[in-house]
N, C-alpha and C positions, 0 to 999 in steps of 0.2 A: 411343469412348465407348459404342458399341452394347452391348459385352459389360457396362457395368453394368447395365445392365436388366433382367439376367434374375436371378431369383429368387434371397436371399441373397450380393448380390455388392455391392449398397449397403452402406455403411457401416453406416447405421442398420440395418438389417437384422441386420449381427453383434453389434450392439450390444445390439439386441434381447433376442437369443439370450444375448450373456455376462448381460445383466441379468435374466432367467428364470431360468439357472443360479445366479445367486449371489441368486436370493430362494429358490429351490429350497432350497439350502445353508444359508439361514440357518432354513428351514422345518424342517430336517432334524434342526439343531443346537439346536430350542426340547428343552426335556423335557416332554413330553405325558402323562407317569403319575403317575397319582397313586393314593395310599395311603386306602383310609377308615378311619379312627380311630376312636375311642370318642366322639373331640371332633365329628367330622363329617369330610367331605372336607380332604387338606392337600395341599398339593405334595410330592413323593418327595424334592426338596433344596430343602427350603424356606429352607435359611440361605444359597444364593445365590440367590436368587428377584430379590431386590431390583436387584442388578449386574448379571443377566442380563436384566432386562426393563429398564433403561437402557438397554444397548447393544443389545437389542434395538429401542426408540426410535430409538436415533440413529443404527442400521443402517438404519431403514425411513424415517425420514425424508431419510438421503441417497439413497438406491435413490429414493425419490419426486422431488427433485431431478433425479437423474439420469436418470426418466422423462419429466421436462419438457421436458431439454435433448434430449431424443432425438426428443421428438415435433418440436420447433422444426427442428432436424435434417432429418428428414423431413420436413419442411413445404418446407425450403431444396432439397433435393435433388430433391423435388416440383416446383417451381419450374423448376426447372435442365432437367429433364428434358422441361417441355413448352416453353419456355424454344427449347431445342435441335431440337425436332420443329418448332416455329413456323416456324426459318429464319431466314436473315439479314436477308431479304427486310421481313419481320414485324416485327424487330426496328428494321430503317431508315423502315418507316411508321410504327411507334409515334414513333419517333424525332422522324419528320417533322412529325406531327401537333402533338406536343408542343411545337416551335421555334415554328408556327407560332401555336398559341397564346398561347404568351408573346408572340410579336411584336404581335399583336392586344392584350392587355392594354396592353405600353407603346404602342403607337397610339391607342391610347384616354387618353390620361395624358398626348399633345401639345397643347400649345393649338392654336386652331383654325388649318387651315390645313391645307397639302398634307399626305393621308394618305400612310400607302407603301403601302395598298392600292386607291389609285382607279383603279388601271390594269385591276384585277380583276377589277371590276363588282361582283355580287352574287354570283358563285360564290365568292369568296376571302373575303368580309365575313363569308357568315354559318359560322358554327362554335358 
């Protein structure tokens, strides 16, 4: 798992990149000229104006989608990543910590009488 770490080899990462390219492309594919008329400034095809800036909408609204899910992505693989530097180690203290926690709560939630932590003194109680 060492070799995803290195630069463009995440997933997010290519994803990145195809989703630059394909706003590139749709950057590419607006028409940017325009005519000055007698009327004033017009669009060079103005009789698909209307079609094209639809899909243009609903081209940038899924790309924007699909920049959410990429950052979430990254956020996960982010995760993952220090996650795996932690160690197993890390991962069986959080673990620990966590069990004993809950066990504290329902200890707390017995009526009175033998704890299961009286044997522990005051280093097991407080948390």
């Amino acid at each position: 798992m060492a070799g995803r770490t290195k630069a463009g080899k995440l997933l997010s990462d290519r994803l990145l990149r195809a989703l630059t390219q394909e706003m590139t492309a749709l950057e590419a594919a607006r028409p940017t000229k325009r005519k000055r008329g007698a009327e004033g400034e017009t669009e060079a095809d103005g009789a698909s104006r209307p079609a094209d800036t639809k899909a243009r909408i609903e081209a940038i609204g899924h790309l924007t989608r699909s920049l959410e899910k990429l950052l979430e992505l990254r956020q996960i693989e982010t995760l993952g990543l220090t996650a795996q530097a932690e160690g197993d180690d890390a991962a069986t203290e959080r673990l620990r910590e966590e069990m004993l926690k809950r066990l504290r709560a329902l200890d707390a939630r017995r009526p009175v009488g033998a704890s299961l932590f009286d044997g522990l003194g005051a280093s097991g109680a407080g948390a």
